[in-house]
C-alpha positions as protocol buffer text, in pm:
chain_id: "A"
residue {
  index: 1
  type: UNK
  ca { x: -2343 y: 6612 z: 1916 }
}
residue {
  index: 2
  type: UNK
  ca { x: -2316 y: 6924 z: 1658 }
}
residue {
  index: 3
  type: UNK
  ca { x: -2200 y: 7250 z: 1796 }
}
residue {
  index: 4
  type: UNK
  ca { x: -2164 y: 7571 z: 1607 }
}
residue {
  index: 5
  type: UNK
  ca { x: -1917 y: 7791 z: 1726 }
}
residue {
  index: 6
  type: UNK
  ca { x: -1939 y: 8173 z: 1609 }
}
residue {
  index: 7
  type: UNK
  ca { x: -1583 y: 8324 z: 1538 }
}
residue {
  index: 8
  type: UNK
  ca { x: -1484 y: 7994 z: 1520 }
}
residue {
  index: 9
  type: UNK
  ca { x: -1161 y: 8096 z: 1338 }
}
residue {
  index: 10
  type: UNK
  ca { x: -1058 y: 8376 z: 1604 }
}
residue {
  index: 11
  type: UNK
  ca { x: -811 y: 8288 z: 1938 }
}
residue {
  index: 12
  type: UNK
  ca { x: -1088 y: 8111 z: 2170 }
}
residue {
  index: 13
  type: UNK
  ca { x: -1275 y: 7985 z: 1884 }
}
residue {
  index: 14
  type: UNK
  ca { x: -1009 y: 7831 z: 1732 }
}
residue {
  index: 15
  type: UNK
  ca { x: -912 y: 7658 z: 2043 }
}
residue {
  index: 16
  type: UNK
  ca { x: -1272 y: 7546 z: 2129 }
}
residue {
  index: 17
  type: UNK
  ca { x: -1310 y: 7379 z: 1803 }
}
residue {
  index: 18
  type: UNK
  ca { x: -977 y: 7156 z: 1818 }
}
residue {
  index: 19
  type: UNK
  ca { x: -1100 y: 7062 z: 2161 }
}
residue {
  index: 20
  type: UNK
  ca { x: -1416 y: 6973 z: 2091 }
}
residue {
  index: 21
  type: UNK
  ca { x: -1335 y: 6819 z: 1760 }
}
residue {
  index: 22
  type: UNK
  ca { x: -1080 y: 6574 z: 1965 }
}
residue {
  index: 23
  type: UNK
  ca { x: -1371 y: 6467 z: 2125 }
}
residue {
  index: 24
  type: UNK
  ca { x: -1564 y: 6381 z: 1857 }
}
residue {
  index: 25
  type: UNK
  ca { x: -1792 y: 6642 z: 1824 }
}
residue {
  index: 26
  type: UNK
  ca { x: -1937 y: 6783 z: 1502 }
}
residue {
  index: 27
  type: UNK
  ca { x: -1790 y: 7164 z: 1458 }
}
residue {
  index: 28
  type: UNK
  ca { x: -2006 y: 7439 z: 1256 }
}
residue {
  index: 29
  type: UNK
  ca { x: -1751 y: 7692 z: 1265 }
}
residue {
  index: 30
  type: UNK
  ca { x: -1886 y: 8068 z: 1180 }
}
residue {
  index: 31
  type: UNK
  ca { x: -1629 y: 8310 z: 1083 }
}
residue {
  index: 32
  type: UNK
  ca { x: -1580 y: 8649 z: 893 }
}
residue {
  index: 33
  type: UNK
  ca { x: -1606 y: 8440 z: 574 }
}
residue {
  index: 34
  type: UNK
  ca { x: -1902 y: 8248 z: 624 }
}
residue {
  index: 35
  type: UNK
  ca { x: -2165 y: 8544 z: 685 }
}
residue {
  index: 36
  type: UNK
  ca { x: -2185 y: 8874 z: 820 }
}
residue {
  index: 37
  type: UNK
  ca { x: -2226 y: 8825 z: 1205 }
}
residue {
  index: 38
  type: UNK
  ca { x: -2636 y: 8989 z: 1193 }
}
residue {
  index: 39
  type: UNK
  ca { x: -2744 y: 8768 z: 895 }
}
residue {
  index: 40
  type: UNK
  ca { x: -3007 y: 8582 z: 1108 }
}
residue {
  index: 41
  type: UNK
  ca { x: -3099 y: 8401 z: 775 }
}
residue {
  index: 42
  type: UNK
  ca { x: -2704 y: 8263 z: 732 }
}
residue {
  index: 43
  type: UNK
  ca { x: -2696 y: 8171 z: 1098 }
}
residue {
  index: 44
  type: UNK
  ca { x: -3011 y: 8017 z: 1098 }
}
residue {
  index: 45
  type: UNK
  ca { x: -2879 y: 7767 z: 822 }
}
residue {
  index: 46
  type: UNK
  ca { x: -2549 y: 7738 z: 1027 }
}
residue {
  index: 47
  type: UNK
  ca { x: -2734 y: 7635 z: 1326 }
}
residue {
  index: 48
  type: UNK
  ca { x: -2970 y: 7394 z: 1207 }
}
residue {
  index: 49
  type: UNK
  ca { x: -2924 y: 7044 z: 1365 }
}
residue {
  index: 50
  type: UNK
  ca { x: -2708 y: 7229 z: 1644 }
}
residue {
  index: 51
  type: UNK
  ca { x: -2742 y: 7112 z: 1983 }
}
residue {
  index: 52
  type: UNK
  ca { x: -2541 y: 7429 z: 2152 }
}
residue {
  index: 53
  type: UNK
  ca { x: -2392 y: 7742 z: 2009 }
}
residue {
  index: 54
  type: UNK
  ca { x: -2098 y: 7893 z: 2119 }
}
residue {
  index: 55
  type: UNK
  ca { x: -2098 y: 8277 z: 2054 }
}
residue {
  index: 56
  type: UNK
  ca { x: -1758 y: 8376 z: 2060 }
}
residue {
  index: 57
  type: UNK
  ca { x: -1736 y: 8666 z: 1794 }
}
residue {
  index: 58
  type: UNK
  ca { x: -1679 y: 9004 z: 1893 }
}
residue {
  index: 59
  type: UNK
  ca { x: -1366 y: 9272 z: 1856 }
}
residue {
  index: 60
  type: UNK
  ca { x: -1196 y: 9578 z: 2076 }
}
residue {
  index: 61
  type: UNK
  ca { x: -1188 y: 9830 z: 1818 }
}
residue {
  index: 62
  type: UNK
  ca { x: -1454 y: 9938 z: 1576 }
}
residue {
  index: 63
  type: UNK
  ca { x: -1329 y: 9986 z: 1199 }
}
residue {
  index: 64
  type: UNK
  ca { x: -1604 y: 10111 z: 943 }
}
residue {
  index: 65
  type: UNK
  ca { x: -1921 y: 9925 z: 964 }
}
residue {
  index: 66
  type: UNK
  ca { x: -1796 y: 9695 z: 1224 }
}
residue {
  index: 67
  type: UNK
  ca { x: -1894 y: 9900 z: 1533 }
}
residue {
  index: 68
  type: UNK
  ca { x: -1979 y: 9736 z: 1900 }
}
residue {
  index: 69
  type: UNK
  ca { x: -2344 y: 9804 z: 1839 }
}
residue {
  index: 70
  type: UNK
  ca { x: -2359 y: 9597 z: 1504 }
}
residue {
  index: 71
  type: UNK
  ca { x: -2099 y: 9301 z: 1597 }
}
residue {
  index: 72
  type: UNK
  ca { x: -2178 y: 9293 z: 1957 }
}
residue {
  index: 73
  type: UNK
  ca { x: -2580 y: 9426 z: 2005 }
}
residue {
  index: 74
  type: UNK
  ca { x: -2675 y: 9349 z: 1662 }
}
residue {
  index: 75
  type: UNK
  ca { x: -2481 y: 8979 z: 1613 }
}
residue {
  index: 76
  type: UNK
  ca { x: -2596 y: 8853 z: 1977 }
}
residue {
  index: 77
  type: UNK
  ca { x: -2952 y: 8958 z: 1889 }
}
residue {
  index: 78
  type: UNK
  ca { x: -2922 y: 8767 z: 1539 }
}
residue {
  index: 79
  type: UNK
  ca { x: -2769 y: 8472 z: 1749 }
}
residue {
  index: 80
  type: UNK
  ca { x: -3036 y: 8432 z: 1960 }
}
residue {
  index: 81
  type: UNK
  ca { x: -3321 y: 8449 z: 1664 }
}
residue {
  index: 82
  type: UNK
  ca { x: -3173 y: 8222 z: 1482 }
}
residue {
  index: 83
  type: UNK
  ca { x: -3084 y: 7969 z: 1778 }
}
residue {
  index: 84
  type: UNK
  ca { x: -3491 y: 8008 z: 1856 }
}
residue {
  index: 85
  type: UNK
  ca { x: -3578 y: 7926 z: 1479 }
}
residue {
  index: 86
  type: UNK
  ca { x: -3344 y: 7610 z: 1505 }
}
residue {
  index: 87
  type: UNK
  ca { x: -3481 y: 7496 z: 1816 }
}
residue {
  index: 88
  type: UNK
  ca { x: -3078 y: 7506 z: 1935 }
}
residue {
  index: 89
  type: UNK
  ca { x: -3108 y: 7436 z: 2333 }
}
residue {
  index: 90
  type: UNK
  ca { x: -2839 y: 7662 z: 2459 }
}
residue {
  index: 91
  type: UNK
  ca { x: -2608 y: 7912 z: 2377 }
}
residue {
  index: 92
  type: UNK
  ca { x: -2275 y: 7978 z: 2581 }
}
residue {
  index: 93
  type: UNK
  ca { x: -2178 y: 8366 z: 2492 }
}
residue {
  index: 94
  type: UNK
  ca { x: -1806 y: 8494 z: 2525 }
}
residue {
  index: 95
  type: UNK
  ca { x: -1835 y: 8810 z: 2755 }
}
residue {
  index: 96
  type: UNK
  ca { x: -1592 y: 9049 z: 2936 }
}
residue {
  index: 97
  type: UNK
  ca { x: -1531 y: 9057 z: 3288 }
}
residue {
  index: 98
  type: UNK
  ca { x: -1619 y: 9406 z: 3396 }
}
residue {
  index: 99
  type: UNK
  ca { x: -1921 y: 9474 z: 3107 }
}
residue {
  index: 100
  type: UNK
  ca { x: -2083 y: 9675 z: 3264 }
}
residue {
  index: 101
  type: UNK
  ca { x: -2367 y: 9954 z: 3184 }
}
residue {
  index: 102
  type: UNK
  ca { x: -2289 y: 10322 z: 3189 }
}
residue {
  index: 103
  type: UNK
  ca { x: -1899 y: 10300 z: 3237 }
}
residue {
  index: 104
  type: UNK
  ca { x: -1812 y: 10518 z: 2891 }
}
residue {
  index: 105
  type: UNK
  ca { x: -1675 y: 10202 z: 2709 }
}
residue {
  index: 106
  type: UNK
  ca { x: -1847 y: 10120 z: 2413 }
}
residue {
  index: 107
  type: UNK
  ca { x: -1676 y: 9843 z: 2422 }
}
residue {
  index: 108
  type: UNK
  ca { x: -1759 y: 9726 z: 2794 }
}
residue {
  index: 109
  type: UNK
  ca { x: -2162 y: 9899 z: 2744 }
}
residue {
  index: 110
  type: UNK
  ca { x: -2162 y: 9685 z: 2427 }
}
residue {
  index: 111
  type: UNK
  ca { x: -2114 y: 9358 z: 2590 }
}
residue {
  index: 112
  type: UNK
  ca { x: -2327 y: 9460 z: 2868 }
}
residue {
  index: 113
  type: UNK
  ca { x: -2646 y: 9483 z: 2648 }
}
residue {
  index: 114
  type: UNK
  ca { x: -2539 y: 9141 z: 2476 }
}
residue {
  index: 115
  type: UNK
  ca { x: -2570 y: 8985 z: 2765 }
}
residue {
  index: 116
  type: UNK
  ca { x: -2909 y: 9135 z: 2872 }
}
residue {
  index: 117
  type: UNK
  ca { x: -3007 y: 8946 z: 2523 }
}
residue {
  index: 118
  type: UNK
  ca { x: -2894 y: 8622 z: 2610 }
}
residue {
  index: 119
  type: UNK
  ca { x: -3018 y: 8615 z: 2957 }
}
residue {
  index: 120
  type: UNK
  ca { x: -3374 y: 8744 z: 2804 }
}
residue {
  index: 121
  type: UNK
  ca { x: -3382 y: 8460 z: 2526 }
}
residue {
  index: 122
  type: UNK
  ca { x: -3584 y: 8252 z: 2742 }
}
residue {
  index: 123
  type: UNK
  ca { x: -3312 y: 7985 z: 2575 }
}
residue {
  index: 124
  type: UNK
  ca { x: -3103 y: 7784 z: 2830 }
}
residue {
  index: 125
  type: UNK
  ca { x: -2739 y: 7969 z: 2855 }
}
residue {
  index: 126
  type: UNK
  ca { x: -2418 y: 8014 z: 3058 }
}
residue {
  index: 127
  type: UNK
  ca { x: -2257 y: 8343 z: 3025 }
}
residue {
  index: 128
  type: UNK
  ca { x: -1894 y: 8378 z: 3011 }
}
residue {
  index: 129
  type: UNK
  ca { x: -1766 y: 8694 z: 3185 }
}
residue {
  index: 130
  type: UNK
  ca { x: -1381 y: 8636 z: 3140 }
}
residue {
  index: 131
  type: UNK
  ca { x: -1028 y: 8855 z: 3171 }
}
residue {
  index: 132
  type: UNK
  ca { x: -743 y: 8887 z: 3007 }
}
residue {
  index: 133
  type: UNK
  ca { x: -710 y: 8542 z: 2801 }
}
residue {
  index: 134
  type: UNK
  ca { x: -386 y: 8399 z: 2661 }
}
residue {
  index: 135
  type: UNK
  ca { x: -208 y: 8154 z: 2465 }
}
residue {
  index: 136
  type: UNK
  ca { x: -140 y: 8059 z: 2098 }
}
residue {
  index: 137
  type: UNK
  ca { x: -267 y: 8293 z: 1856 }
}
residue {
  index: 138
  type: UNK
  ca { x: -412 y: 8570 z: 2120 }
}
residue {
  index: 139
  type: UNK
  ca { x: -375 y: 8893 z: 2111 }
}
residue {
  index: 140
  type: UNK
  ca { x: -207 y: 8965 z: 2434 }
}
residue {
  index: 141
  type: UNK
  ca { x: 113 y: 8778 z: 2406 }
}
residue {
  index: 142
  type: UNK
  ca { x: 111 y: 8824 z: 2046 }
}
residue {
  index: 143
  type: UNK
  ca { x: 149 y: 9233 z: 2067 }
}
residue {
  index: 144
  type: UNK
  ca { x: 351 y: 9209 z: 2382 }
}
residue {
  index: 145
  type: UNK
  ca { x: 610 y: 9002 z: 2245 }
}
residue {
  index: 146
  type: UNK
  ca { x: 655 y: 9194 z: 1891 }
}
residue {
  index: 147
  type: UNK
  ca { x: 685 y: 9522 z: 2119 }
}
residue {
  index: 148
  type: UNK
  ca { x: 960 y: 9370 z: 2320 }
}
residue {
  index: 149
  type: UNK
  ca { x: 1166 y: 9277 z: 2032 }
}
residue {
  index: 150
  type: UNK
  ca { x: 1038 y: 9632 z: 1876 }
}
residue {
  index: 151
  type: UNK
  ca { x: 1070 y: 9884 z: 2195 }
}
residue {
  index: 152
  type: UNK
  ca { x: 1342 y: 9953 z: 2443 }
}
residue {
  index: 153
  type: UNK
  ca { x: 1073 y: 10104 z: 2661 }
}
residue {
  index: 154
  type: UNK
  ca { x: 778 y: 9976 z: 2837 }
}
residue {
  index: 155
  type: UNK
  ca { x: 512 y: 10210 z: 2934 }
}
residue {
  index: 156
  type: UNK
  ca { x: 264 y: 10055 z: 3217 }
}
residue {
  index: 157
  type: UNK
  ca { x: -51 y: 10226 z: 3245 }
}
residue {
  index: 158
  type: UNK
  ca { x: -110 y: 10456 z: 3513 }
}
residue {
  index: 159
  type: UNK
  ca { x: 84 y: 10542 z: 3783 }
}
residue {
  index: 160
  type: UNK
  ca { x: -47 y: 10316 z: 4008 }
}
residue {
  index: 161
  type: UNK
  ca { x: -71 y: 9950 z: 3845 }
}
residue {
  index: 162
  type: UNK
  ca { x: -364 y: 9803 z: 3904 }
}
residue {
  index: 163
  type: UNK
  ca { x: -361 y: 9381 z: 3931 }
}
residue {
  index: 164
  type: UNK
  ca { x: -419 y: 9146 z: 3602 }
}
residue {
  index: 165
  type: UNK
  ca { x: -478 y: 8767 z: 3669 }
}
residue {
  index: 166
  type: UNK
  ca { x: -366 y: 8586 z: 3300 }
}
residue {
  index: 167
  type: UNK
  ca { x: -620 y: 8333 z: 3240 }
}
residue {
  index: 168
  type: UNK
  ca { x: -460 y: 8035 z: 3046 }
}
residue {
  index: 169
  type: UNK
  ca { x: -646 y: 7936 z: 2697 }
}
residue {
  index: 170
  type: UNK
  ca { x: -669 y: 7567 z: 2843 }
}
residue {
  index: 171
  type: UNK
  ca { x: -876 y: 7705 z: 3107 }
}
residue {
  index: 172
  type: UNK
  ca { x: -1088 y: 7907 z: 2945 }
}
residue {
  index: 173
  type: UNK
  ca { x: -1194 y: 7595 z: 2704 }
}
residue {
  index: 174
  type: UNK
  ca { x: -1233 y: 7347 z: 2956 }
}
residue {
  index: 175
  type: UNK
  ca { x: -1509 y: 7573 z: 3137 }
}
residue {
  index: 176
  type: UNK
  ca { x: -1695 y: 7579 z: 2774 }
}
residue {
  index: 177
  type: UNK
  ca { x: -1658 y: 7242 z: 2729 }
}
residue {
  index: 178
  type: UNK
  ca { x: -1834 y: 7175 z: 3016 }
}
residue {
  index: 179
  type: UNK
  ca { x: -2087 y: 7356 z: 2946 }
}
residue {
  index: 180
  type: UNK
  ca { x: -2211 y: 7301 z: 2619 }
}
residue {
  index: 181
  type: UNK
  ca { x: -2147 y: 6928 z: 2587 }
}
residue {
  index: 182
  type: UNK
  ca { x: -2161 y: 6839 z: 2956 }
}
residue {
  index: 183
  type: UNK
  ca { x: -2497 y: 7041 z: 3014 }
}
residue {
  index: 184
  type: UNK
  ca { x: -2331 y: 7198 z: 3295 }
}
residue {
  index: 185
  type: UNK
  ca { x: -2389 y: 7584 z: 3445 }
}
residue {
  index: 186
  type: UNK
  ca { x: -2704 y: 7653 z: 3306 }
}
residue {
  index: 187
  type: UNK
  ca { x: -2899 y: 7993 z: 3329 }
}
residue {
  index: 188
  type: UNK
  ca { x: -2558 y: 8129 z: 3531 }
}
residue {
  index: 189
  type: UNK
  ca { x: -2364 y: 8439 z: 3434 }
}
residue {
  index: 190
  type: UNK
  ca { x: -2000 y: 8280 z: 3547 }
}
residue {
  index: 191
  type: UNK
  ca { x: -1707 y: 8448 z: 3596 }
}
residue {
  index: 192
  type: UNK
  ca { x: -1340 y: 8302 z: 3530 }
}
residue {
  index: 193
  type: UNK
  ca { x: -1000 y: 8476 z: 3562 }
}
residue {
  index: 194
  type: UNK
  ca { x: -612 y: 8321 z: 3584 }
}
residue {
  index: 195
  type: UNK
  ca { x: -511 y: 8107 z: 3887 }
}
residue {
  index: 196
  type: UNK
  ca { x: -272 y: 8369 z: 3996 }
}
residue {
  index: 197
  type: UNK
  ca { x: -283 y: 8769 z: 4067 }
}
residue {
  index: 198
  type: UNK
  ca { x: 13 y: 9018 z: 3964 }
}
residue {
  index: 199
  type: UNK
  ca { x: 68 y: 9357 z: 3848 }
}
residue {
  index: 200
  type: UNK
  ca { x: 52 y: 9420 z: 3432 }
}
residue {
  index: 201
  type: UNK
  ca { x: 435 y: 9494 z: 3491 }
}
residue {
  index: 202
  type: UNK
  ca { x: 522 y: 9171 z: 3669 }
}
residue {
  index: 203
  type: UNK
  ca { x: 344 y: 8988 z: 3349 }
}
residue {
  index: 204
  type: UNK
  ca { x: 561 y: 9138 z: 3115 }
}
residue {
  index: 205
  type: UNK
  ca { x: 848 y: 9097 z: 3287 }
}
residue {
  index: 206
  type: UNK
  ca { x: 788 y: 8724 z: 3293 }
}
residue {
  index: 207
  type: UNK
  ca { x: 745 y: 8753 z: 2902 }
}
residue {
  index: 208
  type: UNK
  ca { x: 1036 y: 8975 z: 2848 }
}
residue {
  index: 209
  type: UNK
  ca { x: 1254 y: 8718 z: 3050 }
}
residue {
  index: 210
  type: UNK
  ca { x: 1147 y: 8384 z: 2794 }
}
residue {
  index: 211
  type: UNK
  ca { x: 1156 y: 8622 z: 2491 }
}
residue {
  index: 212
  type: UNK
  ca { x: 1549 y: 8747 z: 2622 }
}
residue {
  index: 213
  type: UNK
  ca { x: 1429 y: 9129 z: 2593 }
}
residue {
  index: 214
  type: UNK
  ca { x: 1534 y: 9385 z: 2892 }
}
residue {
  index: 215
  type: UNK
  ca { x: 1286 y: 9679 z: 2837 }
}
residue {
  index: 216
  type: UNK
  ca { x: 1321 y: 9960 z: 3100 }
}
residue {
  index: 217
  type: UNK
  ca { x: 914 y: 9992 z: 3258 }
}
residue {
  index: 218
  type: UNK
  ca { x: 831 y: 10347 z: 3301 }
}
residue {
  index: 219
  type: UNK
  ca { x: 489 y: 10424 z: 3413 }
}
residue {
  index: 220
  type: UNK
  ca { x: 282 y: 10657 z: 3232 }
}
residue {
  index: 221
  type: UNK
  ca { x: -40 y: 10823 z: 3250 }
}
residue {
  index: 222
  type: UNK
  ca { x: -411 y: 10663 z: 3131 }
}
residue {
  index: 223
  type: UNK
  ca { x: -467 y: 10930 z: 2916 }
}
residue {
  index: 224
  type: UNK
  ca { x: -149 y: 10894 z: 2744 }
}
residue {
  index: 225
  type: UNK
  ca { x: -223 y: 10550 z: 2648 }
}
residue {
  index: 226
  type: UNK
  ca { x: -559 y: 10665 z: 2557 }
}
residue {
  index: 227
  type: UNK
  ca { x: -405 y: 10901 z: 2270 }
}
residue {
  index: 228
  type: UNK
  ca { x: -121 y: 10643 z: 2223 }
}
residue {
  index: 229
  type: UNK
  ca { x: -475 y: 10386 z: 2151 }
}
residue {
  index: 230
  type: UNK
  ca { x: -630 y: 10595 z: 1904 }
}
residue {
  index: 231
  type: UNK
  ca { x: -264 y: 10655 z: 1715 }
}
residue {
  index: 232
  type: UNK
  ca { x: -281 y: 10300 z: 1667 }
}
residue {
  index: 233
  type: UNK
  ca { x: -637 y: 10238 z: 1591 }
}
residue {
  index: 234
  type: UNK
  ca { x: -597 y: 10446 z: 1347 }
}
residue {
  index: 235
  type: UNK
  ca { x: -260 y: 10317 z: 1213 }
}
residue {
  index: 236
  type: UNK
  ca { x: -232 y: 9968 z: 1282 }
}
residue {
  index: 237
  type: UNK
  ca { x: -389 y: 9657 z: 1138 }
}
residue {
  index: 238
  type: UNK
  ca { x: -426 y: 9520 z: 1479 }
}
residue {
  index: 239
  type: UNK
  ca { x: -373 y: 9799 z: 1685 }
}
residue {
  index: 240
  type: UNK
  ca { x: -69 y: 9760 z: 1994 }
}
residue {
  index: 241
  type: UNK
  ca { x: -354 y: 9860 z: 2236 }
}
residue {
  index: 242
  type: UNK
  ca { x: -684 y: 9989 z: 2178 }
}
residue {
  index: 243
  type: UNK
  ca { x: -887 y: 10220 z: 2353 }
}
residue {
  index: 244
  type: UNK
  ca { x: -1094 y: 9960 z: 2521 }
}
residue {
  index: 245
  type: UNK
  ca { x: -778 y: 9744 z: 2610 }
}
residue {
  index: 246
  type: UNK
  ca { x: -646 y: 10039 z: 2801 }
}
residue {
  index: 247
  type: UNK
  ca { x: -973 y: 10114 z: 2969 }
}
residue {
  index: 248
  type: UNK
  ca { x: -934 y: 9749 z: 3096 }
}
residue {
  index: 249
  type: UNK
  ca { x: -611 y: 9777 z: 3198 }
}
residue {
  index: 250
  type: UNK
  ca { x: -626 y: 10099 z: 3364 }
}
residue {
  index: 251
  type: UNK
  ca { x: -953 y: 9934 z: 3588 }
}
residue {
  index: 252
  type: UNK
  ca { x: -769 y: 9601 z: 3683 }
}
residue {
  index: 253
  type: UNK
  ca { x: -856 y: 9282 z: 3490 }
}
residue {
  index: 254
  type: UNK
  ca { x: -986 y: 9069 z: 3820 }
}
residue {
  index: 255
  type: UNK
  ca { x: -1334 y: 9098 z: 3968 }
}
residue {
  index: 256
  type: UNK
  ca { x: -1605 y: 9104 z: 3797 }
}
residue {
  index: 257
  type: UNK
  ca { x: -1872 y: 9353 z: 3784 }
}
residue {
  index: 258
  type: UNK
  ca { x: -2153 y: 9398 z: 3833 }
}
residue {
  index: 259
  type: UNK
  ca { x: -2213 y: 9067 z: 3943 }
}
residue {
  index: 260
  type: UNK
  ca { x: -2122 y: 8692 z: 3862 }
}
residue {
  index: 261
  type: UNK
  ca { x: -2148 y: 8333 z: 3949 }
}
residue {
  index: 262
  type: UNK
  ca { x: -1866 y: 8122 z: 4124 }
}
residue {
  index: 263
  type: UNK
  ca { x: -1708 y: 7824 z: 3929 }
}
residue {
  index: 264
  type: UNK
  ca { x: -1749 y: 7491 z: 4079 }
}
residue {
  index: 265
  type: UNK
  ca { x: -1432 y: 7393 z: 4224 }
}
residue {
  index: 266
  type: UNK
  ca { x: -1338 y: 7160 z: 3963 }
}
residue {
  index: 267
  type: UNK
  ca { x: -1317 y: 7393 z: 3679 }
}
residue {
  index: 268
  type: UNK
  ca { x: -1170 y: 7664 z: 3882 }
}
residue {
  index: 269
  type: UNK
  ca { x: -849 y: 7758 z: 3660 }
}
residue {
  index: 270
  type: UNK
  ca { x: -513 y: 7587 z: 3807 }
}
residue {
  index: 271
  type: UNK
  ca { x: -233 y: 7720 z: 3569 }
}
residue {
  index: 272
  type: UNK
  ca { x: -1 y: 7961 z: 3673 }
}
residue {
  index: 273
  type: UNK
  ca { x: 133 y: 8244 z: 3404 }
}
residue {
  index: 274
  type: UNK
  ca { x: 445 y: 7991 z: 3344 }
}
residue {
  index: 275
  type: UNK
  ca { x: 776 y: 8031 z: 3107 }
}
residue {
  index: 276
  type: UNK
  ca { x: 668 y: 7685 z: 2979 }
}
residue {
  index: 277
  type: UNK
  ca { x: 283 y: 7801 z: 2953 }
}
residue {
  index: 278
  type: UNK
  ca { x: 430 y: 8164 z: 2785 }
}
residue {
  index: 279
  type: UNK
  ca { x: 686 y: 7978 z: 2553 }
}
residue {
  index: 280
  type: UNK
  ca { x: 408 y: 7773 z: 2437 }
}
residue {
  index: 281
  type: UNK
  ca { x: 176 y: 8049 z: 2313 }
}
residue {
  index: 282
  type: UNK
  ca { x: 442 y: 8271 z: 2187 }
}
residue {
  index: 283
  type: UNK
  ca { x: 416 y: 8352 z: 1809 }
}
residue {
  index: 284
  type: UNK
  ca { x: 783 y: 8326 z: 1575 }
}
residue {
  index: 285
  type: UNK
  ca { x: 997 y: 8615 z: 1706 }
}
residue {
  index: 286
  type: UNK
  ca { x: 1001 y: 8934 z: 1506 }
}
residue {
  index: 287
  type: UNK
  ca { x: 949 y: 9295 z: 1539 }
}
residue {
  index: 288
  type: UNK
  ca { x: 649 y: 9517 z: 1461 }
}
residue {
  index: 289
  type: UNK
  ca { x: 722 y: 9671 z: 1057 }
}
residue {
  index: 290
  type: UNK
  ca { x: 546 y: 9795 z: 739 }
}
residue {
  index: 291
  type: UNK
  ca { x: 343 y: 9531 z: 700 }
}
residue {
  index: 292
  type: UNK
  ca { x: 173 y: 9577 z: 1033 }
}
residue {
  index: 293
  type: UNK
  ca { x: 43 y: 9939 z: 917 }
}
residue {
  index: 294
  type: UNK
  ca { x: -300 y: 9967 z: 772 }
}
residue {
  index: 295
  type: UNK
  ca { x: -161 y: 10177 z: 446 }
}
residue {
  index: 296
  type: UNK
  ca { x: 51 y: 9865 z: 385 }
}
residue {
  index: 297
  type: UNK
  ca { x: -1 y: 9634 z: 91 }
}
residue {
  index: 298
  type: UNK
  ca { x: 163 y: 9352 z: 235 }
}
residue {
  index: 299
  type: UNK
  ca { x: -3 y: 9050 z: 409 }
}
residue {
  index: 300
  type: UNK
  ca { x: 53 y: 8991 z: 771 }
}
């Protein structure tokens, strides 16, 4: 079996592609490198032979040329033409959990209208609407640990916390897996969040305690972390939070909207937000510096 996996070299695509290269499948893995994400000619050659593509590219800030519109809109519409010229028999796209239409996200709007794509191919599919995603190499413990070792303060966002359920990297990937070599959800738009619910605050707190930090939490207002967002968008290599991440955590990050599939029960996720499972996806300790600014020379 041949599967070409699109940001193959980012956090879920990265951890797809060791899975299903354990298993003996063939890997086409698409990243920044290989082709700009709308070249439906490059794709085209990346997908032929391909029995399945997983479409797994995307970002939560725009930075010159790489808006939502192109990378999300414009790369899920090149997907798809180039999965119909290569006669590739399904496509398994990486969505968010609350896309949604007419919400003032770009981000969420962004994802929305990718998915409208995929489920208008007329190709088989299973769209993945999923929440906030962790383990080795994502974003989310990543930041969060650097600011704990960085910040004596932790700001959560809004005054009234809304719930997050962490959805473990391992369960995220064995849901794919299923479905692109196993055949199985076809034609459903499927849902998937953490096996257990707690506030934003209650997460950190379980990272602060394996990482040995004692912030004090002080709630603060969305808007704050809005401006805070756009500081660091416009500052930061990989910005702390952007504006979309705070958007997401100032709605909740547990049911899905505006409507989903259920999992079968056997891939419903099972692992709980850990020390063991935290320790394990933790990146070398270290605080945020120079080289994480955007006018820095040096490589991160």
């Amino acid at each position: 079996m041949r599967i070409a996996i699109t940001g193959g070299t980012g956090f879920v695509g990265s951890h797809l592609a060791a899975r299903l290269r354990g298993e003996g499948v063939e890997v086409v893995t698409i990243g920044r490198a290989f082709a700009a994400i709308d070249d439906v000619d490059a794709l085209s050659r990346a997908f032929a032979g391909c029995d399945a593509v997983a479409h797994c590219a995307g970002i939560n800030r725009e930075l010159g040329t790489q808006t939502y519109e192109r990378v999300h809109v414009g790369g899920t519409r090149a997907v798809v033409e180039a999965a119909r010229r290569t006669g590739v028999r399904k496509i398994v796209f990486m969505s968010f959990l609350r896309a949604r239409p007419d919400c003032g996200s770009a981000y969420h709007e962004s994802k929305w209208a990718s998915e409208e794509l995929v489920r208008g191919s007329g190709l088989d599919y299973t769209i993945v609407k999923a929440g906030m995603t962790y383990g080795r190499g994502d974003h989310m413990l990543d930041h969060l640990s650097h600011a704990l070792h960085t910040f004596p303060i932790f700001l959560t966002v809004g005054f009234r916390e809304k719930p997050v359920r962490p959805l473990a990297i391992e369960d995220l990937v064995e849901m794919l897996r299923a479905s692109l070599v196993d055949g199985r959800l076809s034609r459903q738009t499927i849902a998937i969040t953490g096996a257990e619910e707690m506030t934003l605050s209650d997460a950190v707190r379980r990272v602060a305690r394996v990482v040995d930090a004692h912030p004090l939490m002080l709630p603060a207002p969305v808007w704050l972390h809005a401006v805070l967002a756009r500081v660091w968008e416009w500052t930061m290599k990989v910005p702390l939070a952007a504006r979309a991440q705070v958007q997401i955590l100032s709605e909740g990050v547990v049911d899905a909207v505006p409507f989903a599939d259920a999992l079968p029960d056997d891939l419903v996720p099972r692992r709980r937000f850990t020390d063991d499972l935290i320790r394990a996806g933790l990146p070398a300790p270290g605080r945020f510096g120079i080289a994480d600014l955007r006018c820095s020379r040096v490589r991160t």
